[in-house]
N, C-alpha and C positions, 0 to 999 in steps of 0.2 A: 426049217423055221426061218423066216424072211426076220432081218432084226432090222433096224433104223440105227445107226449113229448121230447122236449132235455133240457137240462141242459149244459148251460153255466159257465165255473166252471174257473171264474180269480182270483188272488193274493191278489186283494180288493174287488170285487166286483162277485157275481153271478146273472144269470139271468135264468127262466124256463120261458120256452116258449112252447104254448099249440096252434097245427099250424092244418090244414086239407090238405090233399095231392093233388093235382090239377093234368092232364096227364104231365105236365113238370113245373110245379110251385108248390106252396104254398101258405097258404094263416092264414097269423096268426091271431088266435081268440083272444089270450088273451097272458099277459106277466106277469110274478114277479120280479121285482128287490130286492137283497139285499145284503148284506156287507158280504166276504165272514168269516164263523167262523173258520180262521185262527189255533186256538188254538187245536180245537176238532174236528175233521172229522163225530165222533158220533154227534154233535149238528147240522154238517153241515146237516149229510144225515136226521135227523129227522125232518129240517125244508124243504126238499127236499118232502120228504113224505108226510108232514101235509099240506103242499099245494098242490100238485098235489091230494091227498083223496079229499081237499076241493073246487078245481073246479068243479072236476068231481061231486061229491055230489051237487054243484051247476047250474051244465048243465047236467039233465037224459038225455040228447037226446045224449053226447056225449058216444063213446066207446072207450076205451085207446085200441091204436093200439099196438105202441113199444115205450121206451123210450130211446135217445140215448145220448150221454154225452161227451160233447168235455171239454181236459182239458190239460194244460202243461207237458210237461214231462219232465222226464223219466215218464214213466207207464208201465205196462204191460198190453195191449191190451186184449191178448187171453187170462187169469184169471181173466183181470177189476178189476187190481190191478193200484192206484196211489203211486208211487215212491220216497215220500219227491220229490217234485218241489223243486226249490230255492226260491218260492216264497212262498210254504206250507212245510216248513219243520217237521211239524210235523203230517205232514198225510203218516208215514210210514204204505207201505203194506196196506194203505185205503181199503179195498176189496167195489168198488161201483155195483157192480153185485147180491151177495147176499144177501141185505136189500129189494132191488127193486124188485129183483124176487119172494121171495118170501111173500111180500107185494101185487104186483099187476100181479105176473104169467104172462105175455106179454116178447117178447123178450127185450133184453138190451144189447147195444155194449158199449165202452168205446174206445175211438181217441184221440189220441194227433192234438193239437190245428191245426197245421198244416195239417196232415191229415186230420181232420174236413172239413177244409174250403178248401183241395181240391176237398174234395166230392162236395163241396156245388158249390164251381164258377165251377167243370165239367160239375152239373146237370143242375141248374138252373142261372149260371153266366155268364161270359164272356166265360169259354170252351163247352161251351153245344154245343155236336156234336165232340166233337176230341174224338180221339183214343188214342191218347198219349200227356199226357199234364204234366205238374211241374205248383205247384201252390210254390211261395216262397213269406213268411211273411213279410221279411223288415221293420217289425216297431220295438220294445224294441230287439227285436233277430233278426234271420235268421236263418231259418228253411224251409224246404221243404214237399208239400208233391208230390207223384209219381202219378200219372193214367196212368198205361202201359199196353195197350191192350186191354181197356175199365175195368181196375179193378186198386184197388187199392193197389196198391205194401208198403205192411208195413216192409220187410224186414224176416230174422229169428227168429231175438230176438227185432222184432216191433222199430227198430231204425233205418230204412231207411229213408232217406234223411235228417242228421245231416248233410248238408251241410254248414252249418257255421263253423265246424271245420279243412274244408278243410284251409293248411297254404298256403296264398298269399304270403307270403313276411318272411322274418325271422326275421325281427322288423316290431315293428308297432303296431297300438294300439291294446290293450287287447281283447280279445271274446271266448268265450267259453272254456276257458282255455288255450289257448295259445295269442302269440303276433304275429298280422302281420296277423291271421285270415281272412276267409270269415267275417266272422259277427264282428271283429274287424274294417274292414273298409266299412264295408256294413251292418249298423243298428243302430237304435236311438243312445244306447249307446257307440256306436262304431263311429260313428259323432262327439257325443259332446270330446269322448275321443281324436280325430283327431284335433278336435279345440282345446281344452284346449294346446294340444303338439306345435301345431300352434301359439297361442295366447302366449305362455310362449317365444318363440321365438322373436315375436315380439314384444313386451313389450319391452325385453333385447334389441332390437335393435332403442328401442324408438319410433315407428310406435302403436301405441293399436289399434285395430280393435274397429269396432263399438262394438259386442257381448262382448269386454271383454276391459273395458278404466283401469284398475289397475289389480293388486295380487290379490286383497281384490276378485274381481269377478270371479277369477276363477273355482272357485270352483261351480259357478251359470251356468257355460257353459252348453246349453242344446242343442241338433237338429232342436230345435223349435229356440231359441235364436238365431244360426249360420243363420236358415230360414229369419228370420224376417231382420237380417241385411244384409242377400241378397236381400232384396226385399228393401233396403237402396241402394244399390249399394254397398256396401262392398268390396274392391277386397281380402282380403283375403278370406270371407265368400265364392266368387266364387269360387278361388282356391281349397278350401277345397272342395264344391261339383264337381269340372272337377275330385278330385282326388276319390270320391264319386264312379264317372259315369265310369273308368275308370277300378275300382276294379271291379263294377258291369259286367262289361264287361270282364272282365277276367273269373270270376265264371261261367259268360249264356256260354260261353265259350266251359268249361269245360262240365258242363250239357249238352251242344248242343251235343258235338262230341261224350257223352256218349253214352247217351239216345236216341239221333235224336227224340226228339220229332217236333208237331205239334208246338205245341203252349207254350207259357212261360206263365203266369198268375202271373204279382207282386204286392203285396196289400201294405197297409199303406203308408211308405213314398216315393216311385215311384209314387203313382198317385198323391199326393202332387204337388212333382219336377219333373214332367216327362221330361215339357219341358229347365229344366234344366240338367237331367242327360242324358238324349238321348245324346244328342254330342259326347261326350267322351267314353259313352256306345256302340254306335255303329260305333266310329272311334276303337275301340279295337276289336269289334266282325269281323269287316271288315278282320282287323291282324291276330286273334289268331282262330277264327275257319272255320273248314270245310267249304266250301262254298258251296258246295250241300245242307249239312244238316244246314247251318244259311240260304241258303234261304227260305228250307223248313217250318222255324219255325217262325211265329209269337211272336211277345215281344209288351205285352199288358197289361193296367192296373185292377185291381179285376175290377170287374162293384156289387159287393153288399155293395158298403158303410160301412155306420155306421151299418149297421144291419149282419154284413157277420158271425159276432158271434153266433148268434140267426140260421140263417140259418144253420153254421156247425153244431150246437147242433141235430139241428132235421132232418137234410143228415144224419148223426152217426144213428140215430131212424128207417130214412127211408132204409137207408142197412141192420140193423138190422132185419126187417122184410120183406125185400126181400131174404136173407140170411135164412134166418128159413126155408119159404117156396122153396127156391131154393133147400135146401139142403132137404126137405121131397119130391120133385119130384126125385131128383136123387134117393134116397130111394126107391121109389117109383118104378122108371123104375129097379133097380138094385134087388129086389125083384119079379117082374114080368118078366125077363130074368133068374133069377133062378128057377124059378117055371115052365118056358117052357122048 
């Protein structure tokens, strides 16, 4: 049995996932959870290694196909170099390529998390069957990744679709290094930072919102909190998501009239609040784009859940050794055209 490994590689937490390839699905045999080793990138990949020897040594029927490895970035894809994350900053220049390779000889890719998991909702997600699709994160970030033309667009120097740093606005709250950002007003922390600016407001004016009744709270404001006291009735809490739905629709926007793609693909907090930011998302889209190419494009939420992590890990595996093999048929024909 041909298995696939990916390796899920988050801030706190990693997971390796041991799946079988089905003609358009997956089907996962086994999982490891564990605490990511923040500190040591060398302790990370040795406990990456002594589990994956130690499944395999414990299923002979299996056969490691490729292993492929979704993880934050910056990185450098085409070296499967990781970049000090912000959330590992001490895994400068990681090289995750050659421990693996030369441990278990099978191909090995490395993806940014986004990327990742547009492979995953194209293959087996909600875009399975577009040509051209944006899969965009919306949960702690905002980030993109591309499928244009039935491939994956990493860019030149593997940084396409940092669309969170496109600037919305010239204030506004903070995201990716600037103020007034994509991912400023469109992501977990870019919500709670909308409400806290929100909540400081009204405090001064004597009104507290449910998510924040003093000062003392402020500092507790989270996307989740702003949630919970919309589903109170909150009116500020609303205000903050119409102004959510709003920015969101500025961005699809943007992408739409870029790209013209098929389909939008947005995970985490979109499928949450869809049908709260829809209103305001596509009273903007209505305004701001093309109307050919907004009606060509679908705006839909991830359909992999909680598991959509697991899946990009091992989409990064499964192109890996589509890639191998692609690239020794081109070989292959490009050799037998010289010899004729």
């Amino acid at each position: 049995m041909q298995v696939v490994v990916g390796i899920d590689i988050g801030g706190t937490k990693c997971a390796v996932s041991f799946a079988k390839q089905h003609s358009d699905d997956i089907e996962f045999l086994d999982k490891v959870r564990m605490k990511t080793e923040t500190e040591s990138f060398d302790r990370a990949m040795e406990s990456f290694i002594r589990i994956i020897r130690e499944k395999f040594s414990q299923n002979p029927d299996w056969q490691l196909m490729s292993i492929g490895i979704s993880c934050g970035g910056p990185l450098d894809a085409e070296k499967g170099l990781i970049l000090s994350p912000p959330n590992l900053l001490k895994w400068e220049k990681a090289d995750v390529y050659t421990p693996l390779k030369k441990e278990f000889g099978v191909p090995v890719m490395l993806q940014n998390d986004a990327d990742a998991c547009a492979l995953a909702e194209w293959s087996m997600g909600a875009g399975k069957g577009c040509k051209n699709m944006i899969f965009l994160t919306f949960g702690t970030g905002m980030g993109a990744g591309l499928i244009l033309n039935n491939e994956l667009y990493s860019g030149t120097t593997s940084m396409a679709g940092e669309v969170g740093h496109i600037r919305m606005e010239e204030d506004g709250p903070f995201g990716y290094g600037k103020y007034g950002s994509f991912e400023g007003f469109c992501s977990g922390g870019g919500i709670a930072k909308l409400g806290r600016m929100k909540a400081e407001e009204a405090l001064r004016e004597g009104n507290p919102p449910l998510f924040c009744r003093s000062e003392a709270e402020l500092e507790g404001i989270s996307s989740k909190s702003i949630a919970e006291a919309l589903e109170q009735g909150d009116k500020l809490a609303a205000e903050i998501f119409d102004t959510v739905g709003t920015y969101l629709g500025r961005g699809l926007s943007v992408l739409i009239d870029i790209l013209n793609p098929q389909m939008i693909v947005i995970g985490s907090i979109y499928g949450r609040q869809k049908s709260v930011l829809d209103k305001k998302m596509m009273e903007t889209l209505e305004k701001e784009a093309l109307p050919v190419s907004r009606k060509a494009c679908r705006i839909v939420p991830a359909s992999l859940g909680e598991l959509i992590g697991d899946y990009a890990a091992v989409s990064v595996g499964i192109k890996a050794y589509q890639d191998l093999y692609r690239n020794a048929e081109r070989f292959s024909l490009k050799m037998t055209s010289t010899v004729s």
